[in-house]
C-alpha positions in Angstrom: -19.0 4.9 -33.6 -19.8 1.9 -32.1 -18.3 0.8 -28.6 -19.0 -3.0 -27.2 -18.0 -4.9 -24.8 -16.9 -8.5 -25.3 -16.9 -10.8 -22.7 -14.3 -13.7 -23.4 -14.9 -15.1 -20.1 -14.4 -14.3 -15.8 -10.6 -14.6 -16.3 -9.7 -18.2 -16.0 -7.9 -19.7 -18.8 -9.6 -16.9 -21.2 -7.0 -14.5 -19.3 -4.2 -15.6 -21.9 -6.7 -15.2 -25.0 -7.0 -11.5 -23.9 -3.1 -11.7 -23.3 -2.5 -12.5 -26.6 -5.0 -9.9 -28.0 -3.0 -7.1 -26.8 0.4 -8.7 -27.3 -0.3 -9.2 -30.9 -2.7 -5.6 -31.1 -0.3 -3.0 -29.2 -0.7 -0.6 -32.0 -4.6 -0.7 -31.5 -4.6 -0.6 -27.7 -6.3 2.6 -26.8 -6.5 1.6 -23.1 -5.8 -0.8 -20.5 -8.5 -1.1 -17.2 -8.7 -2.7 -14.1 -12.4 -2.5 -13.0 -12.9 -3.7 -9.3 -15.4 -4.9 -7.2 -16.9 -6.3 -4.1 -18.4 -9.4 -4.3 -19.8 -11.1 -1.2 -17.1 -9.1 0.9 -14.2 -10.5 -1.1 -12.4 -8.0 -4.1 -12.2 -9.1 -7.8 -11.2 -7.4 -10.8 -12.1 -7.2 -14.7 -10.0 -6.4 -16.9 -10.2 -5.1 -20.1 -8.5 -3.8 -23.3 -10.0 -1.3 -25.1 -8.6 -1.4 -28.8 -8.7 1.4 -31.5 -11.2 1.2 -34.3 -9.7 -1.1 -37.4 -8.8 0.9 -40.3 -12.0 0.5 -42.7 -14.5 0.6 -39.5 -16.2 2.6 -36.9 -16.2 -0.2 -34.6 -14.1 0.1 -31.1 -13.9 -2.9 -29.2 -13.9 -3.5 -25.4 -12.5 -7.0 -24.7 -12.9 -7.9 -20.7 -13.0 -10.7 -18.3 -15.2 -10.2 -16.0 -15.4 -10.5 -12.5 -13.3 -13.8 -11.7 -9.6 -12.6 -10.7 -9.2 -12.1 -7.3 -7.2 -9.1 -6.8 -3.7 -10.5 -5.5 -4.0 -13.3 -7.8 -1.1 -14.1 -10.3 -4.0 -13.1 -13.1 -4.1 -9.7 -12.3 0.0 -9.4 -12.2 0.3 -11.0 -15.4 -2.2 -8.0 -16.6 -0.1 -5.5 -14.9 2.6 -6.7 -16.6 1.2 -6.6 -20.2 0.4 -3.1 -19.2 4.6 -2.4 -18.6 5.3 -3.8 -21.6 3.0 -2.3 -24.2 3.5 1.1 -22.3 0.4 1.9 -21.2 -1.0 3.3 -18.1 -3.6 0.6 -16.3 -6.7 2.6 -15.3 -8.2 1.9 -12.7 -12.1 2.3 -11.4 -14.1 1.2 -8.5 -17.3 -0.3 -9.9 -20.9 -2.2 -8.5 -20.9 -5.8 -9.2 -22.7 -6.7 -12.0 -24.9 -8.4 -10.1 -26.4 -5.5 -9.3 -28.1 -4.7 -12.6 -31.0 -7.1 -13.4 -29.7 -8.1 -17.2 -25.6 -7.8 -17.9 -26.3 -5.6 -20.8 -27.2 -3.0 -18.4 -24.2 -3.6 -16.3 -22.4 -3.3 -19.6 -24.6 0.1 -20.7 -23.6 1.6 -17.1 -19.6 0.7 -17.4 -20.1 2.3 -21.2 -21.1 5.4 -19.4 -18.4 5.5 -16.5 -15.9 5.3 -19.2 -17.5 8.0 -21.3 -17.7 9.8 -18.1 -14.2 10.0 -17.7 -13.4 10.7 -21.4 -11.7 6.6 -21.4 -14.1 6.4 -24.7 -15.2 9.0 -27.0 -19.0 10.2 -26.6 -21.1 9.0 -29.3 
């Protein structure tokens, strides 16, 4: 199976595309995460939607926006409350910044392996 990240935006107006994806996908949503972060001593947070494989696929996407929401922003609510209303739990991690990985694909390869980790995504 194959399990990607991808990056609408930091959370800005993209916020409301990846509202929409799980407002009109709540069958598919496997998970909800809040993945949060310390950058230049002030606290952000991702978010992402992780979506069950389509039917005729073996593709499982992770939708985020990364790393612009402030974490008592009216953003991150509006997450929290898509979370409510789909029913499903918000998980949250503490992460390193992506800054702290030379290339993002790495920072992306390292929060592919947290999530593994912790059994959030199957092992390949």
């Amino acid at each position: 199976m194959i399990q990607r990240f991808i990056e609408l935006g930091e959370g800005y107006s993209d916020i409301y595309e990846l509202m929409e994806l799980g407002k009109s996908n709540p069958h598919r949503i496997k998970q909800m995460l809040a993945l949060h972060t310390t950058i230049n001593e002030k606290k952000y947070v991702s978010i992402a939607i992780v979506l069950q494989p389509a039917k005729e696929g073996k593709f499982m996407p992770i939708y985020i926006c990364r790393e612009g929401i402030p974490i008592d922003s009216q953003r991150y609510q509006l997450f929290r409350s898509l979370s409510e209303e789909v029913n499903k739990k918000l998980i949250s991690f503490e992460i390193k910044p992506s800054s702290a990985f030379s290339e993002k694909e790495l920072y992306y390869q390292y929060l592919l392996g947290i999530l593994r980790l912790h059994h959030i995504l199957p092992s390949l």
